[in-house]
DSSP file (Angstrom, degrees, kcal/mol; ACC not computed):
  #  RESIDUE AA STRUCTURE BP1 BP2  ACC     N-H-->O    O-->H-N    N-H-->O    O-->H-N    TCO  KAPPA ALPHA  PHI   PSI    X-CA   Y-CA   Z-CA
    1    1 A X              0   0    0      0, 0.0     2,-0.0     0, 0.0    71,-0.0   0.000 360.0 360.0 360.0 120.0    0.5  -17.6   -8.4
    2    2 A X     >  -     0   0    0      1,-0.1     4,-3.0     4,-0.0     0, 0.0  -0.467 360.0 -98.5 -84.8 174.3    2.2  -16.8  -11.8
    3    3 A X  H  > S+     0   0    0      2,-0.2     4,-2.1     1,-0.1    -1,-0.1   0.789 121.5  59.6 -52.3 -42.4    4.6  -14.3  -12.1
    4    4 A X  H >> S+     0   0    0      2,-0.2     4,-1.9     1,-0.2     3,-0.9   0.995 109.2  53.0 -52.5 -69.9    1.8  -11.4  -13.6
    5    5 A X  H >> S+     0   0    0      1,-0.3     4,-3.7     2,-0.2     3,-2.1   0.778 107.5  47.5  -8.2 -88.2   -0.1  -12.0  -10.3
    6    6 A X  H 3X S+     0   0    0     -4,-3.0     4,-1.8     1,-0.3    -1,-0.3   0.782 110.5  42.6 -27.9 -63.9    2.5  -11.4   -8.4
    7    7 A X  H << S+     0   0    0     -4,-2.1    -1,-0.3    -3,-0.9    -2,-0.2   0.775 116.7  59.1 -69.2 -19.5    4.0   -8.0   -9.8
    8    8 A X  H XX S+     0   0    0     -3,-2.1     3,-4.0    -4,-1.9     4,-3.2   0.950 106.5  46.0 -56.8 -77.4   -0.1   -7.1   -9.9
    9    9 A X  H 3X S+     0   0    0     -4,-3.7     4,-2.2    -5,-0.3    -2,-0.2   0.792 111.8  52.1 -49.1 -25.5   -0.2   -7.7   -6.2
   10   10 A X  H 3< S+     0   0    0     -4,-1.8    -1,-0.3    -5,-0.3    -2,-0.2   0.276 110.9  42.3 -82.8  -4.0    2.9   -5.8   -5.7
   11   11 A X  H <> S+     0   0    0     -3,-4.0     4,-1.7     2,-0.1     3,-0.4   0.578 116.6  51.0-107.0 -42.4    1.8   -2.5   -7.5
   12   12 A X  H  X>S+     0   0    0     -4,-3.2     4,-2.4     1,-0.2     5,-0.7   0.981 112.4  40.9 -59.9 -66.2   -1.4   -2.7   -6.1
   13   13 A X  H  <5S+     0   0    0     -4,-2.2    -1,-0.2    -5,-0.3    -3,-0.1   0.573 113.9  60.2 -73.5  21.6    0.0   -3.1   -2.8
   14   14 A X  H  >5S+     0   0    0     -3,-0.4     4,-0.8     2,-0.1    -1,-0.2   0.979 105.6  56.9 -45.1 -83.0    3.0   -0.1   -3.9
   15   15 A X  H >X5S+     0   0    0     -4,-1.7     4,-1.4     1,-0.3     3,-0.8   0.571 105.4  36.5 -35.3 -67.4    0.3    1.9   -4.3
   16   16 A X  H 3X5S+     0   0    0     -4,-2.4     4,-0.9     1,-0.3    -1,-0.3   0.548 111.9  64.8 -90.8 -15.9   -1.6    2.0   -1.3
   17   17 A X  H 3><S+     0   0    0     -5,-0.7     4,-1.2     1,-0.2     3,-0.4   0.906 101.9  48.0 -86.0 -13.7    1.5    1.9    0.4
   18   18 A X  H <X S+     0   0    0     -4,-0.8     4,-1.6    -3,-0.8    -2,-0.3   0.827 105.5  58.0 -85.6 -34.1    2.4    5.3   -1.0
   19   19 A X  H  < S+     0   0    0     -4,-1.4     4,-0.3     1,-0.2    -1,-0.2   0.587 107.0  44.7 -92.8  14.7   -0.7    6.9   -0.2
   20   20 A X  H  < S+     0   0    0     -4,-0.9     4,-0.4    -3,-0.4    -1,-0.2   0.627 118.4  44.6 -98.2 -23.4   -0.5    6.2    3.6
   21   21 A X  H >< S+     0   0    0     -4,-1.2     3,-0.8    -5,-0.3    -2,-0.2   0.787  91.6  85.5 -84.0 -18.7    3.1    7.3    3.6
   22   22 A X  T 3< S+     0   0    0     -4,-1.6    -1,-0.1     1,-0.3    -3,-0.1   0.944 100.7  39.0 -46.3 -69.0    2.4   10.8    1.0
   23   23 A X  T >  S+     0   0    0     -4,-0.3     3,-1.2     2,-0.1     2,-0.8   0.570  92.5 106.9 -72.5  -6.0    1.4   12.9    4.4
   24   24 A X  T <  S-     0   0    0     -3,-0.8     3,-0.1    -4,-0.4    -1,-0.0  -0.594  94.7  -2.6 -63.8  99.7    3.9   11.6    6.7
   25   25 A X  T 3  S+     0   0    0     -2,-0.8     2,-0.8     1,-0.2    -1,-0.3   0.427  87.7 143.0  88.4  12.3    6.4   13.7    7.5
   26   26 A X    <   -     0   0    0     -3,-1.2     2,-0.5    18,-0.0    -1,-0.2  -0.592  30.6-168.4 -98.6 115.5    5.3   16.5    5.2
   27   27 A X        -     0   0    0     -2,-0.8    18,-2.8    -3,-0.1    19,-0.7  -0.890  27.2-144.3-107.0 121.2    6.1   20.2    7.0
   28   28 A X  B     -A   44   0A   0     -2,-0.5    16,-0.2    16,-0.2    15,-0.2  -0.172  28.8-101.8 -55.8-177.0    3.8   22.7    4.2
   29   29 A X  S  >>S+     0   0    0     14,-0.8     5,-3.7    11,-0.2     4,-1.6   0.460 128.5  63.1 -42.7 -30.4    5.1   26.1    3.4
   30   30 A X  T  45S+     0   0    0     11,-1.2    12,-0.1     1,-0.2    -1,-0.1   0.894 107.3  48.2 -77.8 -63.5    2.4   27.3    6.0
   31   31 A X  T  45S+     0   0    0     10,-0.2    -1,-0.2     1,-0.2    -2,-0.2   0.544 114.3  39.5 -29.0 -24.6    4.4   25.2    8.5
   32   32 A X  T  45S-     0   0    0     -5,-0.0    -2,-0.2     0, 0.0    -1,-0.2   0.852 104.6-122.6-105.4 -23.9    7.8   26.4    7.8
   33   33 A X  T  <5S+     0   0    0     -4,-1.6    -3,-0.2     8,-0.1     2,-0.1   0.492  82.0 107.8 107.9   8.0    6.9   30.4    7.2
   34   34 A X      < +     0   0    0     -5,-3.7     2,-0.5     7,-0.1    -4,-0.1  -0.496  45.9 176.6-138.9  62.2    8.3   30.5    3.8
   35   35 A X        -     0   0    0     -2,-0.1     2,-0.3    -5,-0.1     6,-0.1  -0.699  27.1-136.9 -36.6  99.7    5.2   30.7    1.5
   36   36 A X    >   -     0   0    0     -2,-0.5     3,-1.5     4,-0.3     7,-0.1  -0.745  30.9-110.2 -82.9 115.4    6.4   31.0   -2.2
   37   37 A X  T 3  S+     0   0    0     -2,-0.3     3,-0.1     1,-0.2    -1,-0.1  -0.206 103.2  26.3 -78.7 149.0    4.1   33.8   -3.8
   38   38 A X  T 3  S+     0   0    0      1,-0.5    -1,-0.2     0, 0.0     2,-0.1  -0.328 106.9  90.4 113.8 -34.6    1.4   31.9   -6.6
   39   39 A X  S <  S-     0   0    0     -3,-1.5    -1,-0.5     1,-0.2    -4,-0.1  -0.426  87.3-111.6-105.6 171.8    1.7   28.6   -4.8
   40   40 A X        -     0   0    0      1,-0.1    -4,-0.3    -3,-0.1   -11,-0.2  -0.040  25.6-115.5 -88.2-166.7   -0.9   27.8   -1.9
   41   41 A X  S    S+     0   0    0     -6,-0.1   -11,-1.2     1,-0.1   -10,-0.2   0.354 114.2  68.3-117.8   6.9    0.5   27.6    1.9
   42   42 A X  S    S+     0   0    0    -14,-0.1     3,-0.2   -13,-0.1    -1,-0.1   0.657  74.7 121.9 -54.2 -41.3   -0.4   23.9    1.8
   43   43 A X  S    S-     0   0    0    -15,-0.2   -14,-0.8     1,-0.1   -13,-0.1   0.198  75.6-103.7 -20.9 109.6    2.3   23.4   -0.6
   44   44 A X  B     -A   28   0A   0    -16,-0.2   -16,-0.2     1,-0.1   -15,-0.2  -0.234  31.9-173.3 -26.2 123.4    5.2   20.8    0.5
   45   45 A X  S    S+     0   0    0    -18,-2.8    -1,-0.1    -3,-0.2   -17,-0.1   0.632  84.6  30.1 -87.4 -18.4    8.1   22.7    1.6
   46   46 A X  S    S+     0   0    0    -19,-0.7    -1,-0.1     2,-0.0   -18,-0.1   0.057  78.1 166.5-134.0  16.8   10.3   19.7    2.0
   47   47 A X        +     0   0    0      1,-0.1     2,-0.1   -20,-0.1   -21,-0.0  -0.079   7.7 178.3 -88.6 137.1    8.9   17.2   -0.8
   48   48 A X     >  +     0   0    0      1,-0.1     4,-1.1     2,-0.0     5,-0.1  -0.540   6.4 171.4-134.9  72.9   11.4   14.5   -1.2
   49   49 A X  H >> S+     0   0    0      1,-0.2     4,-1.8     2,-0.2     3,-1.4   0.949  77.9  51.6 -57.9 -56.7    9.9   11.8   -4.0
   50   50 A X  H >> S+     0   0    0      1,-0.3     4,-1.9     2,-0.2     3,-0.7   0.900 115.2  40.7 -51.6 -53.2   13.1    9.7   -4.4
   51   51 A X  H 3> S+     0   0    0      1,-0.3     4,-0.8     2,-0.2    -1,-0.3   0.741 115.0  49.8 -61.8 -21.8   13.5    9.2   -0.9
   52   52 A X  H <X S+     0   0    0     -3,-1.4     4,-1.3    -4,-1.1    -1,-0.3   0.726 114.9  45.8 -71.8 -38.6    9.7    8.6   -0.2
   53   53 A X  H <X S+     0   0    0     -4,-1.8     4,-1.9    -3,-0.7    -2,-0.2   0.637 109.3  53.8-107.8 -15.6    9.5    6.0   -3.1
   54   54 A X  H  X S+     0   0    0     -4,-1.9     4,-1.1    -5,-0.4    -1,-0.3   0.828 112.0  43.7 -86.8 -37.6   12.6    4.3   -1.9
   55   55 A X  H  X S+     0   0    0     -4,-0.8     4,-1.6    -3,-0.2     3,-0.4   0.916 119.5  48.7 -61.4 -52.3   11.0    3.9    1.9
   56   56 A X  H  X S+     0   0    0     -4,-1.3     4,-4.1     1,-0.3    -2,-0.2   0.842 104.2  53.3 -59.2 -56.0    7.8    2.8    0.1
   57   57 A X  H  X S+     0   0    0     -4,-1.9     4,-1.2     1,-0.2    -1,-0.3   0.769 108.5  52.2 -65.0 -37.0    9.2    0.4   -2.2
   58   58 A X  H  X S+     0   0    0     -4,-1.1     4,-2.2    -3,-0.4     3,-0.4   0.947 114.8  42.2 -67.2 -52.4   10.9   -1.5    1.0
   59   59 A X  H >X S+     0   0    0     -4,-1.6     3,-1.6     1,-0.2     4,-1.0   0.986 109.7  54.7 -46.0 -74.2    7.6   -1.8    3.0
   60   60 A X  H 3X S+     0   0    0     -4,-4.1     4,-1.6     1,-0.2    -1,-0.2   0.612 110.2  44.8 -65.2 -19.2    5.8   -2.6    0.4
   61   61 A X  H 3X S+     0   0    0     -4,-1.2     4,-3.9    -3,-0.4    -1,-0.2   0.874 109.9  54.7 -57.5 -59.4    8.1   -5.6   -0.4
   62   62 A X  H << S+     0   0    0     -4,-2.2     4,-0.2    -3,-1.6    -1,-0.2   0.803 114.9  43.5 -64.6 -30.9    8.4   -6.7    3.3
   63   63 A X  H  X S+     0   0    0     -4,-1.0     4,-2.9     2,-0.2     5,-0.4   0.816 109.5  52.1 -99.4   2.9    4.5   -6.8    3.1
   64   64 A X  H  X S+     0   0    0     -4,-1.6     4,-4.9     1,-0.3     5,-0.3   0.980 114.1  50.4 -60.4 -63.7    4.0   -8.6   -0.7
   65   65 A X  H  < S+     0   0    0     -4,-3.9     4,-0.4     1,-0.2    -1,-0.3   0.707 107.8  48.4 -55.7 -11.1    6.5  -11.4    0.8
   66   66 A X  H >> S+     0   0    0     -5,-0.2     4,-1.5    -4,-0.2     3,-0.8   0.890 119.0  41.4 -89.1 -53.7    4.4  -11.7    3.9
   67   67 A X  H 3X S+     0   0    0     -4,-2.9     4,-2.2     1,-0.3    -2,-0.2   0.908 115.0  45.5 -68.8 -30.8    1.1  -12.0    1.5
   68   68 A X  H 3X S+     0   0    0     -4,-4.9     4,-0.5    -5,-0.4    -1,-0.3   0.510 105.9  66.1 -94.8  11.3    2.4  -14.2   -1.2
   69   69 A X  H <> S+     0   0    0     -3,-0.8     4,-1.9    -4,-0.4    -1,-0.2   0.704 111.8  36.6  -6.9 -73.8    3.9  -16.3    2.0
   70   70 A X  H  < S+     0   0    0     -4,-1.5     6,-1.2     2,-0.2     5,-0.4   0.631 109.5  57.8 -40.4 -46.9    0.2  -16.9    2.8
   71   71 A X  H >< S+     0   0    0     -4,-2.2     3,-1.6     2,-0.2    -1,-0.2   0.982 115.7  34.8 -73.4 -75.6   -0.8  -17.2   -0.3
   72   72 A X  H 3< S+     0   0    0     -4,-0.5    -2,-0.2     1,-0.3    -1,-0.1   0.500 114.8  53.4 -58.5 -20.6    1.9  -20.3   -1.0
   73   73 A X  T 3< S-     0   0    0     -4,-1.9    -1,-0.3     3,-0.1    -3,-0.2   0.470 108.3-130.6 -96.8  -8.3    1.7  -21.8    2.4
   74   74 A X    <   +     0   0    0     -3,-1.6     3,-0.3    -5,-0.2    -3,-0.1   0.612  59.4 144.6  58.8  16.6   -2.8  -22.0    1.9
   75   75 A X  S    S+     0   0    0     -5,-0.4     2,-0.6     1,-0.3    -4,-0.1   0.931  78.8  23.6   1.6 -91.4   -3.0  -20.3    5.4
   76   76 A X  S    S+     0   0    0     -6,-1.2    -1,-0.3     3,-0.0    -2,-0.2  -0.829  82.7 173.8-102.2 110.9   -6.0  -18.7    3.5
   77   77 A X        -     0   0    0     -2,-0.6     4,-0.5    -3,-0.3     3,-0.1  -0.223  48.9-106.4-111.0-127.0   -7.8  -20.1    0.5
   78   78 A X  S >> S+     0   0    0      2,-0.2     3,-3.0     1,-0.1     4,-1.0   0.960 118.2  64.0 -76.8 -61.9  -10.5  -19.4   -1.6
   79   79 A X  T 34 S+     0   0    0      1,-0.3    -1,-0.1     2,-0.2     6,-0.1   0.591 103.4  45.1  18.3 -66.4  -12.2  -22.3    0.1
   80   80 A X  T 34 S+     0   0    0      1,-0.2    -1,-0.3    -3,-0.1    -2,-0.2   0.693 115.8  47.8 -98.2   2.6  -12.1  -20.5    3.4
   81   81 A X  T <4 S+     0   0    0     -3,-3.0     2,-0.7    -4,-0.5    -2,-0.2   0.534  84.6 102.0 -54.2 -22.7  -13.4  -17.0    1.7
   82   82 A X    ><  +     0   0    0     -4,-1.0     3,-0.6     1,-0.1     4,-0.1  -0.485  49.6 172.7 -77.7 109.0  -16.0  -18.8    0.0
   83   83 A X  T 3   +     0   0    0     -2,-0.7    -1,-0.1     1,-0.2    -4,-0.0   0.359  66.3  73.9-116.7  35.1  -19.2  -18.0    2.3
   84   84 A X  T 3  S+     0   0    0      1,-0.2    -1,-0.2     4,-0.0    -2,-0.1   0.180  92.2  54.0 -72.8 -16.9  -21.8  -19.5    0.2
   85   85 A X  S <  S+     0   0    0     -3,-0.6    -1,-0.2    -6,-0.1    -2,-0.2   0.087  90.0 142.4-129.9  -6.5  -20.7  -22.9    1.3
   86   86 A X  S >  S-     0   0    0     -4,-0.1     3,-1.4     2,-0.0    -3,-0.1   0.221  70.1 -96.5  17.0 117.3  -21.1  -22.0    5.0
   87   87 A X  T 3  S+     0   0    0      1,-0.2    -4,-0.0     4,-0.0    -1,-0.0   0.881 122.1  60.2 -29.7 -61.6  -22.3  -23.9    8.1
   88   88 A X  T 3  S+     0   0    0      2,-0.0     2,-0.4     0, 0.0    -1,-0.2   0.526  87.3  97.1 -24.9 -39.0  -25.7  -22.3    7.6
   89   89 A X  S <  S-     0   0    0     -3,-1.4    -5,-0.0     1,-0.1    -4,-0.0  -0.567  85.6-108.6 -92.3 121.9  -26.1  -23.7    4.3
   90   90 A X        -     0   0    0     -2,-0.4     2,-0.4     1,-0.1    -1,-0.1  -0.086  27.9-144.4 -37.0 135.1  -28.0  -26.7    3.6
   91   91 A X              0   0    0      1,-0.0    -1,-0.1     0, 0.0    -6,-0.0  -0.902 360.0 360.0-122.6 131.2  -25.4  -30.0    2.7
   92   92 A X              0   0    0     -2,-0.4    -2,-0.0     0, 0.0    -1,-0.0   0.415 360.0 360.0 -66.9 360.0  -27.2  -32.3   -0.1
């Protein structure tokens, strides 16, 4: 895996890790009581990005090393994805 790979696989999996964690813990305005007039009552009342991106960034870390483990030990390789090559499939 070169290096691009790598930080690729790590943004991607950033990325998804931030948008299971976005609603998680998040009390609206409609929740607290405290509705700020213009804005909806969905609004975050409590929105904390730094601390949210700093939780994110540590999961996501703990699971990159886990994949690119996997990846380097050939656990999985293309090989066993490939399902074209199959039992099913006729050997010449």
């Amino acid at each position: 895996m070169s290096i691009v790979s790598a930080i690729v696989l790590y943004a991607v999996i950033w990325f998804m890790t931030m948008f299971v964690a976005l609603p998680i813990g998040l009390r609206t305005q409609g929740d607290e009581g405290d509705i700020v007039e213009g804005t909806h009552a969905g609004a975050p009342a409590n929105y904390n990005p730094r601390r949210k991106a700093i939780i994110v960034s540590l999961v996501a870390l703990v699971i990159w090393a886990a994949i690119v483990g996997v990846i380097y030990a050939e656990v999985i390789t293309w090989q066993d994805l490939d399902w074209t090559q199959g039992p099913l499939t006729p050997s010449n």
